[in-house]
C-alpha positions, 0 to 999 in steps of 0.5 A: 079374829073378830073385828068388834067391841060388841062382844055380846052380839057379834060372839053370839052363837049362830044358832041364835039366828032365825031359822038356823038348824042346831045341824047347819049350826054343827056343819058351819063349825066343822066345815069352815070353824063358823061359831060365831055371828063374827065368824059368819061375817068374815066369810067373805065372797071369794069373788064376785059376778055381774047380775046386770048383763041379760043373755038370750040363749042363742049367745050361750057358749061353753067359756061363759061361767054364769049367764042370766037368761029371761024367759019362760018354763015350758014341758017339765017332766020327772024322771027314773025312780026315787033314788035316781030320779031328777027333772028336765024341763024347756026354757024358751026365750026369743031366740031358742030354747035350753034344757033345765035339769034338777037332781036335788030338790025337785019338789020344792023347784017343781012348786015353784015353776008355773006355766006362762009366766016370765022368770030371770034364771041365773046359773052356769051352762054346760055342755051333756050331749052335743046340747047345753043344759044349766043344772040346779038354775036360780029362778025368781019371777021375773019383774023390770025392778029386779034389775034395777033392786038386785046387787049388780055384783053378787056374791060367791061363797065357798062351800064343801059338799056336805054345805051344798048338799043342807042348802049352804051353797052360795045362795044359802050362805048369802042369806044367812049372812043377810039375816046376821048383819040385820042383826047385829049391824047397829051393834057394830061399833068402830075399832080406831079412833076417829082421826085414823077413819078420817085420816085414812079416809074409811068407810064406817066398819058396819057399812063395808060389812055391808058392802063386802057382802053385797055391793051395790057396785064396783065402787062400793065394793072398792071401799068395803075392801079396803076397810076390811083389809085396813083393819086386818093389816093394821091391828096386825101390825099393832099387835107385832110392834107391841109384841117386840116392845114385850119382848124386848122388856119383859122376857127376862133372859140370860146376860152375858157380860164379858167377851173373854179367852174363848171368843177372843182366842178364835177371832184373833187365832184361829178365824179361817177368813177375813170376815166381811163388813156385813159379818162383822155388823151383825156380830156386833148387833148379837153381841149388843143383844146377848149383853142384856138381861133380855132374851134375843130374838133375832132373825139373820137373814143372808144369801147362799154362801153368804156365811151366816154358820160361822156368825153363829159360831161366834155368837155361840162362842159368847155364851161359852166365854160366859159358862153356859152351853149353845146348840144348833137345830137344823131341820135334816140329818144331812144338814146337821151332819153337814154343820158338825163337820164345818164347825168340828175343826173350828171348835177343836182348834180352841178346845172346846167340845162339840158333839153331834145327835141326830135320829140315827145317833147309837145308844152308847154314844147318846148315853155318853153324850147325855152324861157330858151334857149334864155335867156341862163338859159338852159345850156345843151340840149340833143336831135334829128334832132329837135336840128337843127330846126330854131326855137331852139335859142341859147343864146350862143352856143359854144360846140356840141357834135354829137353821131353817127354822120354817121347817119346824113345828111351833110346838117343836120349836117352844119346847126348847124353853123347857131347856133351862130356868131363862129361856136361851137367847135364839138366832134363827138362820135363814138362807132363804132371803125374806121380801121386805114386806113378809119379813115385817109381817111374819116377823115383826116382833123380832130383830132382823139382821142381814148378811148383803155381802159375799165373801170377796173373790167369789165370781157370779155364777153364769146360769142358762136355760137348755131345753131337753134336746140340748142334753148332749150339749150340757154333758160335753160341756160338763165333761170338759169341766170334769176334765181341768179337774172340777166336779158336779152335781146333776139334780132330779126332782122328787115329789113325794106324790110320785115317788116312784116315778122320780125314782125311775127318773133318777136311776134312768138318768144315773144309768144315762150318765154313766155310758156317757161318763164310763169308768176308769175315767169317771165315777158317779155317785148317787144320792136319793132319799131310799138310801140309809143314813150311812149309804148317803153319808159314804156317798156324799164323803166320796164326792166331798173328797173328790172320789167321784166327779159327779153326783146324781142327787135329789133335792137332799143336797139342796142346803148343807153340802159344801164342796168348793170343787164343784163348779156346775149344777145341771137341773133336770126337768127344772120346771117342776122345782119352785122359785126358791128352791132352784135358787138354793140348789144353785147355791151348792156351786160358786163356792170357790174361786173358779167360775161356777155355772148352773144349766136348768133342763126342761120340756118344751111345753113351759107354763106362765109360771114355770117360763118366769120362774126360768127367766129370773134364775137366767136374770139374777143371782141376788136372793132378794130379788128372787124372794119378791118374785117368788112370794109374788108367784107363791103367795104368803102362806107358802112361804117360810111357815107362816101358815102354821104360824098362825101370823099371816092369818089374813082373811081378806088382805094380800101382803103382795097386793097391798103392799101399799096399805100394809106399809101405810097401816106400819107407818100408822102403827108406828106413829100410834105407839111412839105417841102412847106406848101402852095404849092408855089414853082415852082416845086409842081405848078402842085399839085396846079393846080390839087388840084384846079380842086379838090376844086370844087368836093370834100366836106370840111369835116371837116368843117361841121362835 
């Protein structure tokens, strides 16, 4: 992103700027995707440290990070040969002295050195020997204006290796950003309008590159940040509302015009369940959508069991009233298995042919299903990635359902408009709840309906923290579930960096359960990712048809198993599972009308994250609250995929942090486009140039969903 109307400068090559080695040029490039004086600039300080406190040596300790020292440089000697050779010398203050030491550069820091003269020193100490030592420290001769001139925050740049070993370290970095701004700063111009500058009281654009990258103070540095992080947020948002309005214009689409027998055959015949108010609302908002010559782009949103898979079907049941074929993708084997097997005795119950392809499909039955897809006797499939194949032929395709879509790559995920003439209208499900604010960040070009209702007589699932010690405990209390007939799931970690240890740990526990639960009584199943497709399906039909009372799984069952039988989860070693996750592993109990309960193991020794992360699965069951927290401890860009996304490309700005000014920028935004749709106007010229310079950075999201 380049925040600039001054193309020439400010995307000039870096290798204009004075000094810079064509090499240096080509590692800023390879490094950190530096091109640009643009790009330069926006590589911001990670953080930054006080220049002003002055420390004698005799207050070095290991914890302090940097210390600034005055003094003088005494015994300098070189050492070992050419290739190991390094020098030591003595800094000596009033209160003692410390050893300096040099691997790197030692001709040019010996030049600089000179007997009985004062140098302010800055670097980190550290402890070699039983005696601190500062390697690599930055000297200036020391003068009382230094401390009076210098920025009293200075700057630190990331760096790799490679930067650091060509001097592009934090002090390289800094002065290469200096030369930039002196320039291109009169070059720089102002992106809004002045009333917004006034309105939201900023600092002019050239002044906060300024500051960013070297504050006079604290306060200086307060209003650098907040015009940065403005321009990113609001221009996103901007650019996300003008998207939607695109979208919902231009992107012609297919439209179906009637609700006919199908739909209405299955709704009044056929429904195995009252559906909820919340169901039936965002039925109706597909139905005023898919009704349009515009392509749909909407996001359903709802918690664990909240039924979000037979809205889907309904809608799909829209597009075949109307001639054309629907499909579901979902991310795994097992979770598609899981929707063919839930949504196969609906569609057979209507006549209408459903199917299922996934990885391990047979040769003959894909070339049978290949041949009733083109001919458009297959209406419904469900499936994997395999859905996106070349081969895989629609007669017709006009409806897509995408489950868990964060899971796909957005290259994967546009082929699907390959598929017919129109692009298909798109319902992405999501059983992960979105935050508020990253739902109008990462998805603020698409309609967004929610699901805030579970189905009536579902009971809140109890949930409790045991520690390890309390192992015997859980498993009575599991045993006198097992006994008045219910079943359960007992879940191990897996990491993929320690596969085999959590392999170990999985088949221990197994073993461990089954002296505990001996046979004829009781029978375990086990699922873990080693085992074939086939073996995991047989293991998972012998506990869906109550062959088995427990189930000793991985994480393969976190979404798509349904068993309303099962009315415990005891997670081992819970610690080591995300926010998200522990949440939607709960949700495979309470699926029933008994009470269901979710008991999370862990060690003794918790981190501050981990021991919050227990705390809110102990506190709620509401998906939406969960979400916060865990986009609070996470971060965006962990989060539903936004990172491949390409939205949440924010280099400065915290959607968490600042939440606040990200409001404020949708609201500004908002306001700019009731106002002037198109952005026509002489005075929002700016935003439109902005914006243009946006258009070749930033992913149309929306659009290939």
């Amino acid at each position: 992103m380049h925040f600039f109307c001054s193309v020439s400068a400010l995307e000039t090559s870096i290798t204009q700027i004075p000094g810079l080695l064509p090499r240096k040029a080509a590692l800023l490039l390879k490094e950190c995707n530096i091109a640009t004086i643009g790009d330069l600039l926006q590589w911001y300080p990670f953080r930054y440290i006080d220049r002003t406190r002055i420390f004698t040596v005799r207050e070095i300790v290991e914890e302090l990070p940097y210390v600034q020292l005055i003094g003088r440089i005494e015994k300098v000697e070189i050492k070992g040969k050419e290739r190991t050779q390094r020098m030591t010398a003595i800094f000596r203050d009033q209160t003692g002295t410390i050893e300096l030491v040099w691997f790197q550069g030692i001709k040019y820091a010996r030049e600089k050195i000179k007997p009985g003269i004062d140098f302010l020193l800055f670097g980190k100490p550290t402890v070699f020997n039983g005696s601190y030592n500062i390697a690599h420290p930055e000297l200036e001769v020391f003068s009382p204006e230094k401390l009076t001139t210098a920025s009293t925050l200075q700057p630190v740049y990331s760096s790799s290796e490679a930067m650091k070993r060509n001097w592009l370290d934090t002090r390289g970095m800094a002065n290469l950003i200096r030369q930039a701004l002196n320039m291109v700063s009169s070059q720089i111009k102002e992106t809004v309008p002045d009333e917004i500058i006034q309105q939201m009281q900023l600092v002019p654009l050239n002044i906060a590159y300024h500051w960013i990258h070297a504050p006079g103070n604290a306060q200086e540095l307060m209003y650098a940040e907040r015009r940065l992080k403005f321009e990113e947020l609001f221009f996103l948002q901007l650019k996300l509302l003008l998207q939607y309005k695109i979208n919902k214009t231009s992107i012609k689409g297919f439209p179906f015009e009637k609700i006919g027998e199908v739909f209405n055959g299955f709704y009044k015949n056929h429904l195995p369940f009252e559906l909820t108010n919340a169901q039936k609302r965002v039925v109706k908002e597909i139905r005023a959508d898919v009704a349009k010559p515009i392509q749909m782009n909407r996001l359903v949103q709802g918690d664990v069991g909240s039924g979000k898979t037979i809205v889907a079907f309904l809608s799909m049941l829209m597009a075949i009233d109307n001639g054309f074929q629907a499909c579901l993708m979902a991310p795994t084997e097992i979770l598609a298995q899981q929707h063919f097997v839930s949504l196969q005795p609906l569609a057979e119950a209507i006549g209408v042919k459903i199917s299922i392809l996934t990885g391990s499909s047979k040769k003959k039955a894909r070339d049978i299903l290949h041949a009733d897809l083109v001919s458009g006797e297959l209406q419904i499939l469900v499936g994997t990635h395999a859905l996106l194949e070349d081969k895989v032929v629609f007669k017709n395709l006009g409806f897509v359902v995408i489950d868990e879509q964060h899971r796909f790559g957005v290259a994967q995920r546009a082929k699907l408009w390959a598929k017919n003439v129109l692009p298909p209208h798109v319902l992405i499900m999501s059983a992960t709840p979105i935050p508020r604010t990253l739902a109008m960040t990462a998805y603020g070009d698409l309609d967004i309906s929610i699901i805030d209702e579970l189905p009536p007589g579902r009971k809140p699932i109890f949930t409790k923290h045991h520690y390890e010690k309390d192992r015997p405990r859980v498993l009575e209390f599991v045993k006198s579930q097992i006994d008045i007939g219910r079943q359960v799931y007992i879940v191990y970690p897996l990491i993929e960096e320690s596969e085999q240890l959590d392999y170990k740990n999985l088949m221990d526990g197994y073993e461990h359960l089954v002296a505990w639960f001996p046979a004829p009584k009781y029978h375990v199943s086990v699922v873990h990712g080693k085992l074939k497709p086939s073996d995991k399906e047989f293991e998972m039909q012998r506990f869906v048809k109550h062959q088995t009372q427990i189930m000793v799984a991985t994480t393969v069952i976190e979404v798509g198993v349904n068993v309303p039988n099962a009315s415990v989860m005891v997670i081992e070693s819970a610690e080591r599972f995300g926010l998200s996750q522990l949440h939607q592993l709960r949700g495979r109990v309470g699926r029933g009308a008994d009470q269901s309960y979710c008991l999370l193991l862990t060690s003794f020794k918790l981190s501050k994250e981990a021991r919050r992360r227990i705390e809110t699965m102990e506190e709620t069951t509401d998906g939406f609250r969960i979400a916060e927290v865990d986009l609070e401890l996470r971060g965006p860009g962990d989060l539903q995929g936004t990172q491949q996304s390409g939205v949440l490309d924010l280099k400065l700005s915290d959607i968490v942090k600042d939440n606040k000014l990200l409001i404020e920028s949708r609201h500004l935004a908002e306001r700019v486009l009731q106002d002037d749709p198109l952005l026509e106007q002489p005075y929002n010229i700016r935003l439109k140039l902005r914006l243009q310079e946006l258009e070749k950075k930033m992913m149309n999201w929306g659009r290939i969903s």
